[in-house]
C-alpha positions as CSV (number, residue, x, y, z in Angstrom):
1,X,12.5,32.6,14.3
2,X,14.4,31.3,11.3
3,X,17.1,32.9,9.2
4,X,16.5,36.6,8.0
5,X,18.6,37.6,5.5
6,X,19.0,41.7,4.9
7,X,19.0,44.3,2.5
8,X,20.2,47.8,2.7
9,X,18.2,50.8,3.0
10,X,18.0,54.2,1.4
11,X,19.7,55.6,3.8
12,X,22.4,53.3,4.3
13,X,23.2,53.3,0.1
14,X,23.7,57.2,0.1
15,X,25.6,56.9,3.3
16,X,27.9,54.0,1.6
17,X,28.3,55.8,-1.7
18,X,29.2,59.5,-0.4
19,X,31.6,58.2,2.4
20,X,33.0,55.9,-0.5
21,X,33.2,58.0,-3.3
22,X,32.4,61.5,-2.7
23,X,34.6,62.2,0.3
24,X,31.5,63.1,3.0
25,X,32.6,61.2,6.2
26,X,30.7,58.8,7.9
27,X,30.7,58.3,11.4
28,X,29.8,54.4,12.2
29,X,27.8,53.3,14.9
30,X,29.3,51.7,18.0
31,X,25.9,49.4,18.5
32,X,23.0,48.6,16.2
33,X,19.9,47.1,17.1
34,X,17.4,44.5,16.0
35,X,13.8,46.3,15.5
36,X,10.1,44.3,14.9
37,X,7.8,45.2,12.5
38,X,4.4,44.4,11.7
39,X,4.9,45.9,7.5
40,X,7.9,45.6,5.8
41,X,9.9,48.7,6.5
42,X,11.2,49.3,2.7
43,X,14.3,50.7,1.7
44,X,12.4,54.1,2.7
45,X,12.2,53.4,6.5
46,X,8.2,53.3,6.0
47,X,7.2,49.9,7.7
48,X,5.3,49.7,11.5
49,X,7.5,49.1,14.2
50,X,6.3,47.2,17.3
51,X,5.6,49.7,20.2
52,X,4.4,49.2,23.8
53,X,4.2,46.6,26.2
54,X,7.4,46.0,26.9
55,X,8.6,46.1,23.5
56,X,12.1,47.6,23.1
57,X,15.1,47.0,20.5
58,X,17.9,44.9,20.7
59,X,21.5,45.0,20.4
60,X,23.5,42.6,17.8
61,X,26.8,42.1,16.9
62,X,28.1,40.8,14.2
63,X,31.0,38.5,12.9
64,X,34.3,39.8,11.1
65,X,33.1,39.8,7.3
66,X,34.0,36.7,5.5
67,X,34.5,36.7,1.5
68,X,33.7,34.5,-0.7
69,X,33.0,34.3,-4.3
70,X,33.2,38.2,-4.4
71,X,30.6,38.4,-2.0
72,X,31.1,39.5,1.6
73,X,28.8,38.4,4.4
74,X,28.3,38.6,8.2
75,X,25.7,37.0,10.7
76,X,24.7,37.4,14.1
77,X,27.4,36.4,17.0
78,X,25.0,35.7,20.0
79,X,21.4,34.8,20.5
80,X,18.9,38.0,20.4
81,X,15.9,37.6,22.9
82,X,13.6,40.3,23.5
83,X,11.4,40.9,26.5
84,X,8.8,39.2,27.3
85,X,5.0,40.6,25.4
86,X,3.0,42.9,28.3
87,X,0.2,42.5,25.3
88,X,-0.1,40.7,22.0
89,X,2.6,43.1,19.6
90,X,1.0,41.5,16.4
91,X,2.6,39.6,13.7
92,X,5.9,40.4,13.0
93,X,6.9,40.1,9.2
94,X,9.7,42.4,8.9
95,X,12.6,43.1,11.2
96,X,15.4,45.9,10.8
97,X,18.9,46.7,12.2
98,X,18.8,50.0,13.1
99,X,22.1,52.8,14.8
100,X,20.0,53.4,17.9
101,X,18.1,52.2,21.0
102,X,15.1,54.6,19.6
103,X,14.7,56.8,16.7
104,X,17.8,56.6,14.9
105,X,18.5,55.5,11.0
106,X,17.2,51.6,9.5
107,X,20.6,50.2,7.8
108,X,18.8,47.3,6.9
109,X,16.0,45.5,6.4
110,X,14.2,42.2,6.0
111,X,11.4,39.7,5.9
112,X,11.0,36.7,8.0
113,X,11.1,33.6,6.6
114,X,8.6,32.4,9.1
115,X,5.8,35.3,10.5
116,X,4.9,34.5,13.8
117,X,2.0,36.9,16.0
118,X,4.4,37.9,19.6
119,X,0.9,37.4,22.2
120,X,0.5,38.0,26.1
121,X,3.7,37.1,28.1
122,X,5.6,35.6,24.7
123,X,9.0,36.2,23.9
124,X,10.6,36.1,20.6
125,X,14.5,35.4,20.3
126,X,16.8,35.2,17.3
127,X,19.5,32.4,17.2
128,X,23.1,33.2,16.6
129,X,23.9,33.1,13.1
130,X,20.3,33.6,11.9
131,X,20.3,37.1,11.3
132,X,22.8,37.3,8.2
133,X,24.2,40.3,5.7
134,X,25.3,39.3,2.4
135,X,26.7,42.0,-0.3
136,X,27.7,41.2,-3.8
């Protein structure tokens, strides 16, 4: 996969906003987790994610924030490889970083520069760095 560059979702905008402005606490996440999907997931938390055969999410970190030219932006630390396809899991267009192994809340969300269809005994893996978070 190539670089994947994410926004935030509904969810994570009200949480950012009330916890920043309105007082309401926010309790972060000690893990998030790289999701597939096979739709993009919208700021909603509406897209398909990849279920079955073997599928499961993975854990990220991230890098200290770095600022520049009023922006602030992060990227993945390590490499992200998911098991290996017990059947063909489609073509993955989307992926999200979500504040749970299942269920849970989509932070954010993006497109993949490159779609590529996960088959039979295929594993997909994300490079450090190639996952990235920029807000202006």
């Amino acid at each position: 996969m190539v670089d994947v560059l994410l926004s935030k979702s509904n969810y994570w905008k009200t949480a950012c906003i009330n916890a920043a402005l309105r007082g309401i606490a926010f309790t972060s996440p000690s893990q998030v987790y790289i999701a597939l999907y096979t739709s993009d997931p919208t700021d909603a938390d509406t897209g398909q994610e990849v279920t079955g055969a073997g599928y499961a999410r993975r854990a990220v970190t991230f890098s200290a924030p770095m600022l520049q030219d009023r922006r602030a932006a992060v990227s993945s630390t390590a490499d992200v490889s998911f098991p290996i396809a017990g059947a063909e899991w489609g073509l993955i267009t989307h992926i999200g970083i979500r504040d749970a192994v299942t269920g849970g809340n989509l932070i954010y969300h993006g497109a993949v520069t490159t779609p590529r269809t996960v088959q039979t005994n295929d594993t997909l893996r994300f490079l450090a760095g190639q996952i990235k978070i920029d807000e202006g």
